[in-house]
C-alpha positions as CSV (number, residue, x, y, z in Angstrom):
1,X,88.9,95.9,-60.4
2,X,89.1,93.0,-58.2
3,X,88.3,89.5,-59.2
4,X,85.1,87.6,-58.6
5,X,85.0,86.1,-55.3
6,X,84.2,81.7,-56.3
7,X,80.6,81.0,-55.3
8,X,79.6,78.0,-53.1
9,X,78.1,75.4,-55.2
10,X,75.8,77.5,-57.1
11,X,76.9,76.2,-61.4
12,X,75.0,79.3,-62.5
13,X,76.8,82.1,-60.8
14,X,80.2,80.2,-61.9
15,X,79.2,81.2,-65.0
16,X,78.6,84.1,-64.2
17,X,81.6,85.2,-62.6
18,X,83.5,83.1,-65.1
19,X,82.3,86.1,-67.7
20,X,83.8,88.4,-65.5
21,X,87.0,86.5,-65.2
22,X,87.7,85.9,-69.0
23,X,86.9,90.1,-69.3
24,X,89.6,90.6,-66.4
25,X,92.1,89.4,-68.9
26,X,92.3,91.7,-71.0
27,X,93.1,95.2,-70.9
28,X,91.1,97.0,-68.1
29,X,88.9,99.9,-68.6
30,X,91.2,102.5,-66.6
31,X,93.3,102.4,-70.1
32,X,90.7,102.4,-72.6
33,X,91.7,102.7,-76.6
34,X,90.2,105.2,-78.5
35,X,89.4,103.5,-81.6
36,X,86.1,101.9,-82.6
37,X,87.2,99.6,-85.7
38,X,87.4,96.4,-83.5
39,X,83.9,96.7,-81.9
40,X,82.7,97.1,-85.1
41,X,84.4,94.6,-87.3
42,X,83.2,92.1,-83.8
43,X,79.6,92.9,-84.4
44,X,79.9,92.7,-87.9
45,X,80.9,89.1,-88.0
46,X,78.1,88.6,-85.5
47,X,75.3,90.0,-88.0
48,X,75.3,93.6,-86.1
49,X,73.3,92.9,-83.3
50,X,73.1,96.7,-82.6
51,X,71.0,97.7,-85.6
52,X,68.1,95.5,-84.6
53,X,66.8,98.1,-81.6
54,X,66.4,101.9,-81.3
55,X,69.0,102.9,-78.8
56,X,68.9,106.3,-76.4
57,X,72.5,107.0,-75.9
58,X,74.0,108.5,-72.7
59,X,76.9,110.5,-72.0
60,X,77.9,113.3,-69.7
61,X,80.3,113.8,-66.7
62,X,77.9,113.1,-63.7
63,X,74.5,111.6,-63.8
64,X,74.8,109.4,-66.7
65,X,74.0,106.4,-64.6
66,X,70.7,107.5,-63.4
67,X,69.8,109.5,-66.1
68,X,70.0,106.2,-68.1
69,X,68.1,103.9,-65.5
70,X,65.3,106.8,-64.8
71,X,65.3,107.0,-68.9
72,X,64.8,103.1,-69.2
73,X,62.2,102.5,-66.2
74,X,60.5,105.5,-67.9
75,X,60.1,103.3,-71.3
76,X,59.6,99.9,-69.4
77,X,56.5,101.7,-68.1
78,X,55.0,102.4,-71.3
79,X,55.1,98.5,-72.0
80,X,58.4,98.1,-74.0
81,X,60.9,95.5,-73.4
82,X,63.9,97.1,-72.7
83,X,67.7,96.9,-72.6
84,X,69.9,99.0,-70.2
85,X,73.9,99.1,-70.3
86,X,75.7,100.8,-67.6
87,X,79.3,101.0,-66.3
88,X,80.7,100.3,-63.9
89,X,79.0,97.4,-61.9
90,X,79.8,97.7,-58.0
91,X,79.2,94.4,-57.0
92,X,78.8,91.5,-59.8
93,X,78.8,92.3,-63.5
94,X,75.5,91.5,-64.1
95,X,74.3,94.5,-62.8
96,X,75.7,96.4,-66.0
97,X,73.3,94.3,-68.9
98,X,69.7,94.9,-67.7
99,X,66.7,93.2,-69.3
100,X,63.7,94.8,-68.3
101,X,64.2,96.3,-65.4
102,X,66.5,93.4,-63.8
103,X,70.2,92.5,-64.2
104,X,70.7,89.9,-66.8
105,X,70.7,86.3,-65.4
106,X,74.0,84.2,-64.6
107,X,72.7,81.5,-67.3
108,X,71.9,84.0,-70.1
109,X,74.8,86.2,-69.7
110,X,77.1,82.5,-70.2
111,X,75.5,81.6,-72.6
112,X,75.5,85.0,-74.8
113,X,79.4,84.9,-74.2
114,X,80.0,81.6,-75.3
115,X,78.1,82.7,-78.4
116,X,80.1,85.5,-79.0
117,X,83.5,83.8,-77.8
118,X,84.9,82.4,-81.2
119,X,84.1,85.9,-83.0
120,X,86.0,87.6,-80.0
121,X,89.2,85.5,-81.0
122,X,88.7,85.7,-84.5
123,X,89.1,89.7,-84.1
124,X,91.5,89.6,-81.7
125,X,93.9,87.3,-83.9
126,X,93.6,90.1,-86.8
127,X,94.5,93.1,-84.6
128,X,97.6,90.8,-83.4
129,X,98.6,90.3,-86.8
130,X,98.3,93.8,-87.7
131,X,100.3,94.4,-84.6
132,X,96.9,96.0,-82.3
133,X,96.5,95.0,-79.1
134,X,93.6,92.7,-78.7
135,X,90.0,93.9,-77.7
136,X,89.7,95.3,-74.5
137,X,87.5,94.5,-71.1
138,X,85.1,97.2,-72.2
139,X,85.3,96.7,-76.1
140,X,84.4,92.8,-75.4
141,X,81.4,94.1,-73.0
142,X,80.1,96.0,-75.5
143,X,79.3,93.4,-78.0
144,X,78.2,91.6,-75.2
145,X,75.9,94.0,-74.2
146,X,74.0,94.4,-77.7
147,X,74.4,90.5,-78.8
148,X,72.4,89.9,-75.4
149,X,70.0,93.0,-76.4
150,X,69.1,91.5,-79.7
151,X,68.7,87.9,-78.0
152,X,66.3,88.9,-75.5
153,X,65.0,90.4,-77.6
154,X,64.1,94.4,-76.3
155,X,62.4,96.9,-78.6
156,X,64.6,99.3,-77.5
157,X,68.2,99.7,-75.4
158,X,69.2,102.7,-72.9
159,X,72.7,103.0,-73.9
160,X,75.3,104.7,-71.2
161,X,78.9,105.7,-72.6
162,X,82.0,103.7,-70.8
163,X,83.9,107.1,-71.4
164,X,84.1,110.1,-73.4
165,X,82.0,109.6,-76.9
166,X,83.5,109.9,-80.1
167,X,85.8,106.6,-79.6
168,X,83.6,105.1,-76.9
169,X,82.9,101.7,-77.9
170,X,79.5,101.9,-77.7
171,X,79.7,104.7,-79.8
172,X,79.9,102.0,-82.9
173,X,76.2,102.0,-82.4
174,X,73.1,104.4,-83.6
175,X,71.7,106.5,-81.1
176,X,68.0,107.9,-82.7
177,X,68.5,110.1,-79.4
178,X,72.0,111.6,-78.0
179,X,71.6,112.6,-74.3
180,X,74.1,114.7,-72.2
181,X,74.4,115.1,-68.3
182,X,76.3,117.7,-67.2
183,X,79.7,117.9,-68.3
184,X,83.0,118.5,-66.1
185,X,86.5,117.9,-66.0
186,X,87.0,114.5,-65.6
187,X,89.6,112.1,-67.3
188,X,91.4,114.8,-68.6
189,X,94.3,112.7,-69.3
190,X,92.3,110.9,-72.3
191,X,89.4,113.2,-72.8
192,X,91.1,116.6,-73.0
193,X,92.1,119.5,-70.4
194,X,89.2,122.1,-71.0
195,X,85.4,121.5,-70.7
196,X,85.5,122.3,-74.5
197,X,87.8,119.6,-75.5
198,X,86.0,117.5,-73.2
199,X,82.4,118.6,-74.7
200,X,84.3,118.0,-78.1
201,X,84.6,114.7,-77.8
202,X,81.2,113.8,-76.1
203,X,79.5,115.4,-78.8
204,X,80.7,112.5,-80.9
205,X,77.8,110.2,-80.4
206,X,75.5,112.8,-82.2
207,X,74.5,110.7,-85.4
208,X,73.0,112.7,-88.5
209,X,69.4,114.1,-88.0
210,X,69.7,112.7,-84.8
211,X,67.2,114.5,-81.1
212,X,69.5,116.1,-79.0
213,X,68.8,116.3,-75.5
214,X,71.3,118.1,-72.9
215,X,71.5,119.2,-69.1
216,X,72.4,122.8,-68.2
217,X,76.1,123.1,-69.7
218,X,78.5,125.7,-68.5
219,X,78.9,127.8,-72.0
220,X,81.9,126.1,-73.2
221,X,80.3,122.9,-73.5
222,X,76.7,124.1,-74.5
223,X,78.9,125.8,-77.7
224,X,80.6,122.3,-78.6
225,X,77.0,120.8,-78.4
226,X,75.2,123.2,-80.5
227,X,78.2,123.0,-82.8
228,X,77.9,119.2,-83.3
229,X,73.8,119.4,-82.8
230,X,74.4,122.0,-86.5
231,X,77.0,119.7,-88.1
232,X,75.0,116.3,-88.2
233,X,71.5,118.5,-88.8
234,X,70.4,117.2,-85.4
235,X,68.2,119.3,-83.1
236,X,69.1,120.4,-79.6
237,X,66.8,120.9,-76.8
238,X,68.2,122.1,-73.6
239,X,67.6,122.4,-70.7
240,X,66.1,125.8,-69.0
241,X,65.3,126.6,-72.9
242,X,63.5,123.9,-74.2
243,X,62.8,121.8,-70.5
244,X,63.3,122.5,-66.8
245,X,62.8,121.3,-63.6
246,X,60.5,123.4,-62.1
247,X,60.4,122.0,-58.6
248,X,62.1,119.7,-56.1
249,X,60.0,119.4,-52.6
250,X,62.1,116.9,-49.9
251,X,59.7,113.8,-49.4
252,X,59.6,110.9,-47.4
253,X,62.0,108.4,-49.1
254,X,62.9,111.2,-52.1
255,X,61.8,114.2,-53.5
256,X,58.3,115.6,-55.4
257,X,59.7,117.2,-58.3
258,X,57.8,119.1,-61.4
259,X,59.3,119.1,-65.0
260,X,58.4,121.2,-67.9
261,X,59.2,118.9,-70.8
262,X,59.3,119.2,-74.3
263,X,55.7,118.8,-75.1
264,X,53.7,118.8,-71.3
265,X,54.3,119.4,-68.0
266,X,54.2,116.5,-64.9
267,X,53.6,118.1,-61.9
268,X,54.0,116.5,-58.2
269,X,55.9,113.3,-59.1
270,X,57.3,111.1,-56.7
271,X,61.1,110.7,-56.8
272,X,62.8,107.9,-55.1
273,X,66.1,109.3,-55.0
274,X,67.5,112.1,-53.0
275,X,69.3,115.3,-54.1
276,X,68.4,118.4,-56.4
277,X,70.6,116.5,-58.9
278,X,68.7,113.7,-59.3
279,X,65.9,115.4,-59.9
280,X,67.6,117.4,-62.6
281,X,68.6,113.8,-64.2
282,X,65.0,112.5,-64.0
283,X,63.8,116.2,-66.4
284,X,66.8,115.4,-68.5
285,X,65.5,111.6,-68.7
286,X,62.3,113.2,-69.1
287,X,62.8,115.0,-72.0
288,X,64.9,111.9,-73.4
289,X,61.5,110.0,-73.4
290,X,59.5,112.5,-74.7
291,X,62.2,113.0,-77.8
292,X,62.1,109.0,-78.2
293,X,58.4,107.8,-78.2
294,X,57.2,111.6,-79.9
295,X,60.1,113.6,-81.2
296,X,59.3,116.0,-78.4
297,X,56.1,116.8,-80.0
298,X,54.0,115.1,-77.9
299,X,53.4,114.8,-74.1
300,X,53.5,111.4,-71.9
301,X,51.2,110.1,-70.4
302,X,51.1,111.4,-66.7
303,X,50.2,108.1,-65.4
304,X,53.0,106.1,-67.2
305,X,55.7,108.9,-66.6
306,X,54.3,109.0,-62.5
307,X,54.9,105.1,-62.6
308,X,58.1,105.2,-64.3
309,X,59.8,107.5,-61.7
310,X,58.2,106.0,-59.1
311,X,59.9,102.9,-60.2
312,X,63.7,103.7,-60.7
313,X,66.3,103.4,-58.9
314,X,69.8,104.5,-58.6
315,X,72.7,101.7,-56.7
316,X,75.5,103.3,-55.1
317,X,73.9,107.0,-55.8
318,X,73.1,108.3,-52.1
319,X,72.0,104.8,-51.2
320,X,71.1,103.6,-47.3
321,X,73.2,100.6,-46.5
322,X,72.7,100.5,-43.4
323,X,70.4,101.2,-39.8
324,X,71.4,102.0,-36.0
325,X,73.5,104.1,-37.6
326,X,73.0,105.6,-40.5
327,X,75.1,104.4,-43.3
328,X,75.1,106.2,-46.9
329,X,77.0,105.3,-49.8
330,X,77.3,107.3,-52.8
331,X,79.6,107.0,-56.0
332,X,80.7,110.4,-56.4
333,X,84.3,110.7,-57.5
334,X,84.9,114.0,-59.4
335,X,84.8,117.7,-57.8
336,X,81.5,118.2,-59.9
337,X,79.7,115.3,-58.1
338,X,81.5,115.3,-54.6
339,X,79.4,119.1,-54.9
340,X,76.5,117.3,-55.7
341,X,76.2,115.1,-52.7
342,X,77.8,117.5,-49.9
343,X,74.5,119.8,-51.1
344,X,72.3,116.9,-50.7
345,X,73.3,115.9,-47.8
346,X,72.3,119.1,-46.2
347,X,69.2,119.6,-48.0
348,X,67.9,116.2,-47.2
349,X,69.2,114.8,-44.2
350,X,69.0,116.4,-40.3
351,X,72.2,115.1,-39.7
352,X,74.5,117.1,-36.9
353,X,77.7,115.4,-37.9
354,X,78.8,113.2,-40.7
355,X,82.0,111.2,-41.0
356,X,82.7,110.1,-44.5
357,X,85.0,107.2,-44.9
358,X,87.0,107.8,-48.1
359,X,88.9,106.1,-50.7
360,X,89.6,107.7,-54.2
361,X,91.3,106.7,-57.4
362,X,95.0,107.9,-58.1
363,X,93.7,109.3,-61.7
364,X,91.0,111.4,-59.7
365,X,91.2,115.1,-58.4
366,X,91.1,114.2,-54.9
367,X,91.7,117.5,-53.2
368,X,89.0,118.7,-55.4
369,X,86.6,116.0,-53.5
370,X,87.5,116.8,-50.7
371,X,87.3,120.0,-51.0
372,X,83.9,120.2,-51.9
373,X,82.6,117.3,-48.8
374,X,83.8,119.7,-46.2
375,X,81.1,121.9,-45.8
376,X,79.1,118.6,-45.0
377,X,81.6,116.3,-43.2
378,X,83.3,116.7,-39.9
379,X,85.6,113.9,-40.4
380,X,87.2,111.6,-42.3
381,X,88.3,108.1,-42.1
382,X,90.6,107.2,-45.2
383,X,91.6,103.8,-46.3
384,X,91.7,102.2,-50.1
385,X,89.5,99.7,-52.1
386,X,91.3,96.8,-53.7
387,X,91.9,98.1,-57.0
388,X,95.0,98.6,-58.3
389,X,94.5,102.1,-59.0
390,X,93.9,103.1,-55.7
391,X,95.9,106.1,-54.0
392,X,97.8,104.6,-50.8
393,X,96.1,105.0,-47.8
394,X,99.1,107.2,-46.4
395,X,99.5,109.5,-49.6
396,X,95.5,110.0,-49.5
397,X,95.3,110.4,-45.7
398,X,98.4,112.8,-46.0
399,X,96.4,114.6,-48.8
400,X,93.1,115.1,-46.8
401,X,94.8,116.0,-43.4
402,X,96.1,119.0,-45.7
403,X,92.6,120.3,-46.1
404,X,90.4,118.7,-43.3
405,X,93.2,119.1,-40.4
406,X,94.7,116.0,-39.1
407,X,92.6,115.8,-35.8
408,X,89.9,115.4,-38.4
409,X,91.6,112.9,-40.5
410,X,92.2,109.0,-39.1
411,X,93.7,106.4,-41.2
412,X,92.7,102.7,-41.7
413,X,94.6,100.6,-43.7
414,X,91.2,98.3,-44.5
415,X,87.7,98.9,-45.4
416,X,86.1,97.3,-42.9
417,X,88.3,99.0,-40.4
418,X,87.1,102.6,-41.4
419,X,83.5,101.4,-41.6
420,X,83.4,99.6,-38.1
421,X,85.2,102.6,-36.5
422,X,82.8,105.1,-38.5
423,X,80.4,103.4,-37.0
424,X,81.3,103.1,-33.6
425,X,81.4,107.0,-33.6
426,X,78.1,107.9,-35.1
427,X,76.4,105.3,-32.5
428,X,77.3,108.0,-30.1
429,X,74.7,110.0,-31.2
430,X,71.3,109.6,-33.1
431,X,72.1,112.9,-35.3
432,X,75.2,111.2,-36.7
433,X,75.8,109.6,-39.7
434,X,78.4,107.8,-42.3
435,X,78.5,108.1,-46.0
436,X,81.5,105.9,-47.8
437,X,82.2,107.8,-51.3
438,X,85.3,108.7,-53.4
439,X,85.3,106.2,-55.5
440,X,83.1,103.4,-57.5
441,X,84.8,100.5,-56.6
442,X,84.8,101.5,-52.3
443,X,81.1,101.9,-52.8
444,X,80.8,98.5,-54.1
445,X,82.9,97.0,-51.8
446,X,80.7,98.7,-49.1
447,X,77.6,97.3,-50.1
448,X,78.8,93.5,-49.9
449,X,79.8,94.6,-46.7
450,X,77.0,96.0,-45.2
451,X,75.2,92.8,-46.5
452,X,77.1,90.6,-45.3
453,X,76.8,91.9,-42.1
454,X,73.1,92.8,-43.0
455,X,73.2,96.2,-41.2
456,X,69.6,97.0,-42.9
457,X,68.0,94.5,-40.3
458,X,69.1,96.1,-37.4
């Protein structure tokens, strides 16, 4: 992750970015810890912030993000003051502690971290005497996160899993309602080599007695889940038993969908978001709701759910960037989602030929995402975002030419490089397009691009 780029004269967003500066310290989130004891024993000394809230926790492989946001603006609808954690940001930190419905503000996000500052140190100085590493970027977030939850204050936080479950720091916290997106390989170097072992250790943030509410689950995981759902004495509703989408009409803008929930069906609701995935995340967040506000005994309103949906949004998740041409980004960067959006692009869009300008992580299956863009994308422009655990642009472009053809592949050693020249092409024709995906941190760095160039007034 790159630094914060020092704002012009603006005190408040220095102290914003400051946040983000004294997080960048510490150990990054590619090499999380799995242990929970030092988030605890942090929110401890702060009075457990995270007790004061209902929280609706969210894991999965793909979808989590939305899923969460869809769940929250759901809940803000009904009049609630909400919280929302998600990871990772793509553009300024803020953007991952959401008070109702907007990021938090430079000047309250400071402020919660000086607050929480001295306990942070105090912790850190007993896991370095007890020869631990100190808390990490996303353990520190995390008590962030629910210290600036309980100061707000919400009545109830959306909470979204950094990674895995069981040892997730945010699994220190009590979800009344576990939520699971689909689940893939991904991170198998930390969350285990099979679905199952991955599953496994998702499952961990079902708490006792807790509502269970899951996506369609290849068998392996839907075993681990009703496995954990039994242990803990937790009920499971899944989906295409217990809930399902029933529709997904393309719309102006989105998609009309229809859900069967738990407890009453919502028929011809507006979608802002495009893809037959997203509207599977919105009867997953759906169901979610319905478990919170009425143990899945009782329907939403229509209105309130119609409003909620209309509402949400997803950043970086099929998102237009940019006019004259066409310029998509999405975060895909797994096999399972890279699927995902090569569907919706065809199902959505009348494009004739799409480049996709690519950069992907070196912990990430990338011949699996390529793999699964090609029947979508007719070429491919490769190049790297700044993080350090970026693949080189020659090792990925090497990589791709192996599967797209090197006629089809074209290498930029820059961002704005691939993006200008991506460009360029798809001006030739009004049925072309661009989409920049592969990986979290390229998407960010192509939306401050394509607003600082402000390609959406064009």
């Amino acid at each position: 992750m790159s630094k914060p780029r020092p704002s012009a004269a603006d005190p408040d967003r220095e102290a914003g970015d400051a946040v983000l500066a004294a997080l960048l310290e510490r150990v990054g989130e590619g090499a999380p810890r799995p242990r929970l004891a030092p988030t605890r024993r942090a929110l401890e000394l702060l009075g457990d912030p995270q007790t004061v809230y209902p929280i609706i926790h969210v894991t999965g492989t793909n979808g989590k993000t939305s899923t969460s946001r869809i769940a929250e603006s759901i809940v803000r609808a009904y009049g609630l003051r909400t919280g929302l954690l998600i990871s990772p940001h793509l553009v300024r930190l803020n953007e991952r502690i959401v008070i109702d419905g907007e990021s938090i503000t430079d000047e309250a996000l400071a402020a919660n971290w000086a607050d929480i500052s001295p306990f942070l140190q105090m912790v850190d100085a007993e896991l370095v005497a007890a020869g631990e590493g100190a808390l990490t970027f996303f353990e520190a977030l995390t008590v962030l996160a629910f210290a600036c939850f309980a100061d707000a204050p919400v009545d109830v936080a959306v909470i979204e899993v950094g990674m895995g479950g069981e040892w997730d720091s945010t699994n220190v916290a009590d979800g009344q309602v576990a939520v699971f997106t689909p689940i893939a390989l991904d991170h198998t170097l930390r969350l285990g080599a099979t679905i199952a072992e991955i599953a496994r250790t998702k499952a961990g943030i079902i708490k006792p007695s807790a509502s269970v509410v899951s996506a369609r689950q290849v068998e392996e995981a839907q075993a681990e889940l009703e496995r954990a759902a039994e242990l803990t004495e937790s009920t499971l509703a899944s989906e295409g038993e217990d809930f399902a989408l029933l529709s997904s009409q393309v719309a102006v803008g989105g998609q009309l969908i229809s859900v069967r929930g738990l407890a009453g069906t919502y028929s011809d609701l507006f979608l802002p978001m495009y893809g037959t995935h997203q509207a599977q995340n919105a009867a997953v967040a759906i169901a979610a709701v319905e478990s919170f506000l009425g143990a899945g005994a009782t329907a939403l309103s229509y209105a309130l759910v119609e409003e909620g949906l209309a509402s949400a949004t997803s950043p970086g998740r099929l998102q237009l960037v940019g006019v004259e041409p066409t310029v998509l980004v999405d975060a895909a960067h797994n096999p399972h989602g890279a699927t995902a959006l090569s569907a919706a692009l065809g199902d959505y869009f009348d494009f004739d030929e799409i480049v996709a300008v690519v950069g992907i992580l070196a912990d990430k299956d990338a011949d699996g995402i390529v793999t699964a863009l090609l029947p979508s994308v007719s070429r491919f422009h490769v190049t790297q975002s700044h993080s350090e655990r970026a693949i080189g642009v020659d090792d990925l472009a090497d990589l791709v030419a192996e599967t797209a053809g090197e006629v089809s592949t074209i290498r930029f050693d820059d961002l704005a490089a691939a993006l200008d020249s991506a460009r360029d092409w798809a001006l030739e024709s009004p049925k072309r397009a661009v989409i920049v995906t592969g990986s979290i941190t390229l998407v960010g760095e192509a939306i401050t691009l394509a607003d600082s160039r402000e390609w959406m007034t064009k």
